[in-house]
LOLUM-714786 format. One record per residue (C-alpha): x, y negated, z; chain; residue in one letter. Coordinates in pm, whole numbers, padded with zeros to 5 digits, m for minus. Example, Ala and Ser with C-alpha at 12.3 -4.5 7.8 and 13.67 -1.06 7.14 Angstrom:
<pts>
     px     py     pz gudo margu
  01230  00450  00780    A     A
  01367  00106  00714    A     S
</pts>
This chain:
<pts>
     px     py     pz gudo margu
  01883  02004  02297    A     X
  01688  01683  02288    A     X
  01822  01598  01971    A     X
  01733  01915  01781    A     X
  01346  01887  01965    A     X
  01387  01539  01795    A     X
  01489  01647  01484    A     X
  01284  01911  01435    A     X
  00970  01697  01529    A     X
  01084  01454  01259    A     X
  01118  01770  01003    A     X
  00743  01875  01128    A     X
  00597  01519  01050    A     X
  00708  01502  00731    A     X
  00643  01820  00646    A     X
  00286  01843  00755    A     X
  00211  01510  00633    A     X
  00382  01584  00271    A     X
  00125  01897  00294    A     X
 m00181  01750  00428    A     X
 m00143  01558  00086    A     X
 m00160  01849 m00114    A     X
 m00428  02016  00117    A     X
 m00678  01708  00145    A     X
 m00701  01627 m00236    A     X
 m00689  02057 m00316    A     X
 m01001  02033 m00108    A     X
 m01163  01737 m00246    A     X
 m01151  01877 m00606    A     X
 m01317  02197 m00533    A     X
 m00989  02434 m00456    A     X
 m00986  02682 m00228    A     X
 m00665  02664  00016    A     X
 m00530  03005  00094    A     X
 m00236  02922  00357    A     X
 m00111  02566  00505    A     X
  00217  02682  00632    A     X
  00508  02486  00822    A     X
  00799  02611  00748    A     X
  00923  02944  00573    A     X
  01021  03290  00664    A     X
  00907  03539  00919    A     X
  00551  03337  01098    A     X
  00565  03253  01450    A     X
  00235  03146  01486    A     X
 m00079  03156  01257    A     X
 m00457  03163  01251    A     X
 m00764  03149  01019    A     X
 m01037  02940  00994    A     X
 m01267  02986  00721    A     X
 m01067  03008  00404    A     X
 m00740  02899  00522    A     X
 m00419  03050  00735    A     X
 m00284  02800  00896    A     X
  00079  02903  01019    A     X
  00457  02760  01144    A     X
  00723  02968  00993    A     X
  01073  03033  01142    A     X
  01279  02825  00904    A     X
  01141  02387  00959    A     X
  01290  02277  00601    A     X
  00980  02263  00415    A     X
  00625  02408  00368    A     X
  00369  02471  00133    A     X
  00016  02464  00047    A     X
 m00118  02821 m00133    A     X
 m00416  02754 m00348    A     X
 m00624  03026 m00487    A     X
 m00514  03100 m00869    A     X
 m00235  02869 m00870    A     X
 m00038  03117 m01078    A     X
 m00116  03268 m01415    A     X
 m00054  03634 m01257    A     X
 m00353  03557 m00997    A     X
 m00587  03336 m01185    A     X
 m00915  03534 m01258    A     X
 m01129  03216 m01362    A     X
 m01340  03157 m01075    A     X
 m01463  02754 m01028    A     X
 m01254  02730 m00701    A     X
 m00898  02822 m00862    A     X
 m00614  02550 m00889    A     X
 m00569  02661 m01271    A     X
 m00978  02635 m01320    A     X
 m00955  02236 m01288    A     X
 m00843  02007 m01537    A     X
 m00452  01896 m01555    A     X
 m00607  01608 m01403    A     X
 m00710  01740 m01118    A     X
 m00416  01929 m01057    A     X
 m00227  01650 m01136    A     X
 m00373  01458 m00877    A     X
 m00330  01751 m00607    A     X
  00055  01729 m00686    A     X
  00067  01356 m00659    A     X
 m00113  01335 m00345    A     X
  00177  01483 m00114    A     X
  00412  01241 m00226    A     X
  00162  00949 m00204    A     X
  00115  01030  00162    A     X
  00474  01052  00221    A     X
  00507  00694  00127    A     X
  00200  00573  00272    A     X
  00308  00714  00649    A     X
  00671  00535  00594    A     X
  00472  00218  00506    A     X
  00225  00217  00847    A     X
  00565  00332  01035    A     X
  00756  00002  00898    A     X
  00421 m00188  00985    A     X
  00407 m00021  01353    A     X
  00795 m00127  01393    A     X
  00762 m00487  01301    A     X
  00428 m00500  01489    A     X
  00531 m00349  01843    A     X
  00864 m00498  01832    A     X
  01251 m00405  01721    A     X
  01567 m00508  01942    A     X
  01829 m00717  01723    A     X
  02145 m00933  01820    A     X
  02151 m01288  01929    A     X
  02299 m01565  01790    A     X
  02572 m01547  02043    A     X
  02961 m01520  01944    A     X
  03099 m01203  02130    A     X
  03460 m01231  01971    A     X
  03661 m01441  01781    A     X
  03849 m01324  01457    A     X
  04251 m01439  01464    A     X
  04331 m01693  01176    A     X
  03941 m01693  01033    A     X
  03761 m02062  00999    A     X
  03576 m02022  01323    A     X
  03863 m02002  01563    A     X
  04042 m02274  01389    A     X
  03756 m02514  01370    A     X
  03741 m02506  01766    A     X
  03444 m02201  01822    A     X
  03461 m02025  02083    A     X
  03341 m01703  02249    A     X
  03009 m01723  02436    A     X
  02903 m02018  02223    A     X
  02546 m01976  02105    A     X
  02493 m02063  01796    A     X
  02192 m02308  01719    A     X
  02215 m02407  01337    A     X
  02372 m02313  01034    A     X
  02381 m02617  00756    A     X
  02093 m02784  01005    A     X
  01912 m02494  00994    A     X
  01773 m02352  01327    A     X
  01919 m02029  01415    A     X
  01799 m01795  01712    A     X
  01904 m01373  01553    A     X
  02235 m01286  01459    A     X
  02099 m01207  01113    A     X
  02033 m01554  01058    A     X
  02363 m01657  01059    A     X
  02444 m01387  00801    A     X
  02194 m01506  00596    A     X
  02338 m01857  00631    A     X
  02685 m01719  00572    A     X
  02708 m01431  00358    A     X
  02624 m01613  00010    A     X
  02879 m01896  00037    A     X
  03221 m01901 m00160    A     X
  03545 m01857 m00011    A     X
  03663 m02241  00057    A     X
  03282 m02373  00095    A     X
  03221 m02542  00434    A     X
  02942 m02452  00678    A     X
  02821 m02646  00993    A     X
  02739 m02482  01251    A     X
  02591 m02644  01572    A     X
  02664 m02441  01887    A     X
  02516 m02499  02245    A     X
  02797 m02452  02522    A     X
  02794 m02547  02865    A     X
  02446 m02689  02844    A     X
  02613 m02936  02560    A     X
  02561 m02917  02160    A     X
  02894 m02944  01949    A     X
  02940 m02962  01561    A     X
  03160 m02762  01417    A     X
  03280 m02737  01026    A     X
  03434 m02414  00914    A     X
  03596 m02312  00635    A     X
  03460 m01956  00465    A     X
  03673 m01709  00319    A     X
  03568 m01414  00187    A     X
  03594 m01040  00189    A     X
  03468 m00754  00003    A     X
  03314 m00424  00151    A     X
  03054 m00122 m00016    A     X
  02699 m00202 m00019    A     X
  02461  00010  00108    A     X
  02466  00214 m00239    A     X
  02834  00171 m00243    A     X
  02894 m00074 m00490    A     X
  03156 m00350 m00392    A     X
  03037 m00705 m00312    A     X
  03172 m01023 m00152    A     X
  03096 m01170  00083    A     X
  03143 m01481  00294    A     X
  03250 m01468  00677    A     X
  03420 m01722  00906    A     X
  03561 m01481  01160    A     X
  03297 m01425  01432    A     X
  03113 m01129  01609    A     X
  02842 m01078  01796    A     X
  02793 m01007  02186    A     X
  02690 m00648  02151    A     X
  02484 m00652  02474    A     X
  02276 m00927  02478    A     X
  01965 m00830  02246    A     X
  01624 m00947  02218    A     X
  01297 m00822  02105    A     X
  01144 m00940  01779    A     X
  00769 m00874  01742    A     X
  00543 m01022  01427    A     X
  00173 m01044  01415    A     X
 m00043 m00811  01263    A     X
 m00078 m00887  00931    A     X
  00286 m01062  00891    A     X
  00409 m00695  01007    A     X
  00184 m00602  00709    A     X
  00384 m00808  00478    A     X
  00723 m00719  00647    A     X
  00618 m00403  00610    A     X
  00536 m00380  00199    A     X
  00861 m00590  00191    A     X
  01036 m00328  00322    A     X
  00909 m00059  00139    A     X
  00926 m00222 m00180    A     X
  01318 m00277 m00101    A     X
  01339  00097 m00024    A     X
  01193  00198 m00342    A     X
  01398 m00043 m00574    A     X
  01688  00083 m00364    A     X
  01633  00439 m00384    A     X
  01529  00442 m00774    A     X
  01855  00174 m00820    A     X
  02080  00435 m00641    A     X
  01949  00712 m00824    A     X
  02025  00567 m01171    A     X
  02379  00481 m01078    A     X
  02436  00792 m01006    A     X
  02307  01015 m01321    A     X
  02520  00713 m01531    A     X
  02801  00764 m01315    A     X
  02893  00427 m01119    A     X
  02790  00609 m00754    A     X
  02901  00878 m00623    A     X
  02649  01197 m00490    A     X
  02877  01243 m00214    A     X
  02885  00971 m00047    A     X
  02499  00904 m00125    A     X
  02343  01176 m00037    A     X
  02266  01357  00295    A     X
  02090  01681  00326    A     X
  01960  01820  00684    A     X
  02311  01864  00876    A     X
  02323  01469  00803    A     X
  01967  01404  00897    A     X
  02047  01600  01242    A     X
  02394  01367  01304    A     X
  02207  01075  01249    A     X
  01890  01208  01439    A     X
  02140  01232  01752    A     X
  02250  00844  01675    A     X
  01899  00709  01651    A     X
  01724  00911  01918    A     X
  01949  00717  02173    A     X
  01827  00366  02067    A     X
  01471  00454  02122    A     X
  01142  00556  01986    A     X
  01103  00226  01777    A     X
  01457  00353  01603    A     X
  01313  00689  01559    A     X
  01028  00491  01443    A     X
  01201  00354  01164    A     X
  01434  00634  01082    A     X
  01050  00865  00985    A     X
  00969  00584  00749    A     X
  01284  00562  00569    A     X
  01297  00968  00488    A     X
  00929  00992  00477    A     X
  00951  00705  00173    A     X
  01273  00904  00015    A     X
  01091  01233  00071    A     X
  00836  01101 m00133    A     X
  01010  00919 m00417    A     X
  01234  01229 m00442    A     X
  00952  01484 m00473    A     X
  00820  01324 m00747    A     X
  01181  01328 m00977    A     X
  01086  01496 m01293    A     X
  01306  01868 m01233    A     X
  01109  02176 m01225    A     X
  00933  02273 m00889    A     X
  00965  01966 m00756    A     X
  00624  01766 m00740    A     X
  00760  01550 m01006    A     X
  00848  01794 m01259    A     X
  00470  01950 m01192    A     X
  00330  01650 m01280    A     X
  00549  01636 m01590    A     X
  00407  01976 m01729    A     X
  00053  01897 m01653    A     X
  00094  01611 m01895    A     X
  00247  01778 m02199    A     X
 m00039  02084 m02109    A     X
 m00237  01810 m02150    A     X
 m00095  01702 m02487    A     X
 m00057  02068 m02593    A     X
 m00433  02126 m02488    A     X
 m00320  02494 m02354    A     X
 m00149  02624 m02065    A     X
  00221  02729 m02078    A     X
  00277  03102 m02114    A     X
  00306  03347 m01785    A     X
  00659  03392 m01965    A     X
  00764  02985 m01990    A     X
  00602  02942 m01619    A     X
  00868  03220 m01505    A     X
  01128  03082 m01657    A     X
  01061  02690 m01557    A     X
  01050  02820 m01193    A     X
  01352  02979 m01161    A     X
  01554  02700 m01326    A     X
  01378  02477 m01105    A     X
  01448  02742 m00767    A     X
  01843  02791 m00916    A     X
  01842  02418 m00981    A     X
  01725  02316 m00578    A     X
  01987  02578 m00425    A     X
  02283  02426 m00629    A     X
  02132  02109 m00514    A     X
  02118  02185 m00172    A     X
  02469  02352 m00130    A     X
  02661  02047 m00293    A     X
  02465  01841 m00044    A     X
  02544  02069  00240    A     X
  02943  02071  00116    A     X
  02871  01711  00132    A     X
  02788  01716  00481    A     X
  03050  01922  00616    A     X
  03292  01708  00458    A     X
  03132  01401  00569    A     X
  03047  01527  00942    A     X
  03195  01843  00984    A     X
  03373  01756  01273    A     X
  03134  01560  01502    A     X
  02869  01824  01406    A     X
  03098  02107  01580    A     X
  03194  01909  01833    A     X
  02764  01849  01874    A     X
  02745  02237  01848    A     X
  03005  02300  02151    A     X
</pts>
């Protein structure tokens, strides 16, 4: 139960904050918002004020903003219509739910390296049999101090340290045991394993782990945590548009890439046990790929709005009521087959564990 109050928080934030976008710059440009709702289906909960209905809807996977005369079959030319502004203007009202998107995962990453993140220690937990490690003398519950005279205090260091070298390069590693400092040489070998977008890379490892249960807090000052934090986001996004790519040419695969909300929820349950800095963290990764996915050029998404503003632009006219009918059910038919290979994708993928949750 705590996980799905968890989950469905996380759902709310983005949602409202992917809305508030819309809502905000609808308002700045002169257009009057009808409805800010959370969520769709039968309402819950609603109330006016002034122009707007604001309401939470029985079904938490989305939300929407209704302007006044955002469709052809309502628009009756008054100043305070969607379709009465420039393509612009509406142009910028579409962009700005995206924008916000990214801009809440970027203050989330900035919050997380700020108030501080728990990561491993540079201590050796376990020993890998017939790896360069154990046969250069290392041993478990050494702490390791340098890597190539390089001072060493996070786990993380030492992959830095190790993961680019060559199978048959040499590393030193200086380890503290027993109040004493030893030297140790060891020999890297290499293995290969799937990336994070599931490409296979090499890597090199001498055959140690980490002591899972000894973990210390790393906190940065305020404006390194702003650099940590553009860092990150700027990974995210070359990740996410890298990934993306690879998979419309061919070399990744959608299943094992993409998770829809039964995914979101197992992972939910993983995070939400490691803590609110976690959870933290988890918002600004889907709040960043919330936003750089809204704004993929296909019909009804944000993206493919923006898309048709700019060749109305070009054109100088508005599609027809006919070609705006058409676009949004391709774009509508286009989102459900979307969503159920995605949700296929899930049960395949966690099927089991997310029965055994339900239980």
């Amino acid at each position: 139960m705590v996980t799905l109050i968890i989950y469905l928080l996380i759902l709310g934030i983005l949602i409202v904050v992917h809305e508030l976008g819309h809502f905000l710059c609808a308002k700045k440009v002169g257009v009057r918002v009808e409805e800010f709702s959370v969520g769709f289906g039968r309402k819950l909960f609603k109330r006016k004020k002034k122009d707007t209905e604001y309401s939470v809807s029985l079904v938490p996977l989305g939300g929407y903003v209704k302007m006044s005369g955002d469709s052809l079959e309502e628009y009756k030319g008054k100043p305070y219509e969607y379709l009465s502004k420039t393509p612009q203007a509406r142009a910028a009202i579409v962009f700005c739910g995206p924008l916000l998107n990214y801009v809440l995962g970027f203050l989330f990453f900035w919050v997380v390296f700020f108030a501080g993140y728990p990561t491993l220690t540079s201590t050796v937990g376990a020993l890998v049999d017939g790896m360069g490690a154990q046969a250069a003398g290392v041993q478990a519950g050494d702490k390791i101090i340098s890597v190539d005279g390089k001072n060493v205090n996070l786990w993380e260091e030492i992959q830095d340290g190790v993961y680019e070298k060559k199978a048959g390069d040499i590393v030193s590693l200086t380890v503290e045991r027993g109040g004493k400092e030893l030297n140790f040489d060891v020999t890297i070998k290499e293995k290969e394993f799937d990336d994070i977008l599931g490409k296979k890379k090499s890597i090199g490892i001498i055959g140690i782990e980490p002591k899972s249960d000894e973990l210390i807090k790393v906190r940065h000052g305020f404006f390194e945590s702003l650099l940590l934090a553009a860092e990150k986001t700027w990974l995210l996004t070359r990740l996410t548009y890298q990934s993306l790519w690879w998979m419309i040419s061919g070399q990744l695969s959608l299943k094992e890439s993409v998770t829809g909300p039964l995914g979101i929820l197992m992972i939910t349950s993983n995070v939400a046990s490691q803590g609110i800095i976690a959870v933290l963290n988890f918002i600004a990764l889907l709040s960043i790929s919330l936003g750089i996915f809204n704004l993929l050029p296909l019909p009804v998404l944000d993206g493919g709005h923006i898309l048709f503003l700019a060749i109305e632009k070009i054109r100088g006219k508005n599609f027809s009521l006919k070609t705006e009918r058409i676009i949004t059910r391709l774009g509508i038919s286009l989102l459900i087959f979307l969503a159920l290979i995605v949700t296929y994708n899930d049960l395949l993928r966690f099927g089991s564990k997310i029965f055994g949750w339900m239980k």
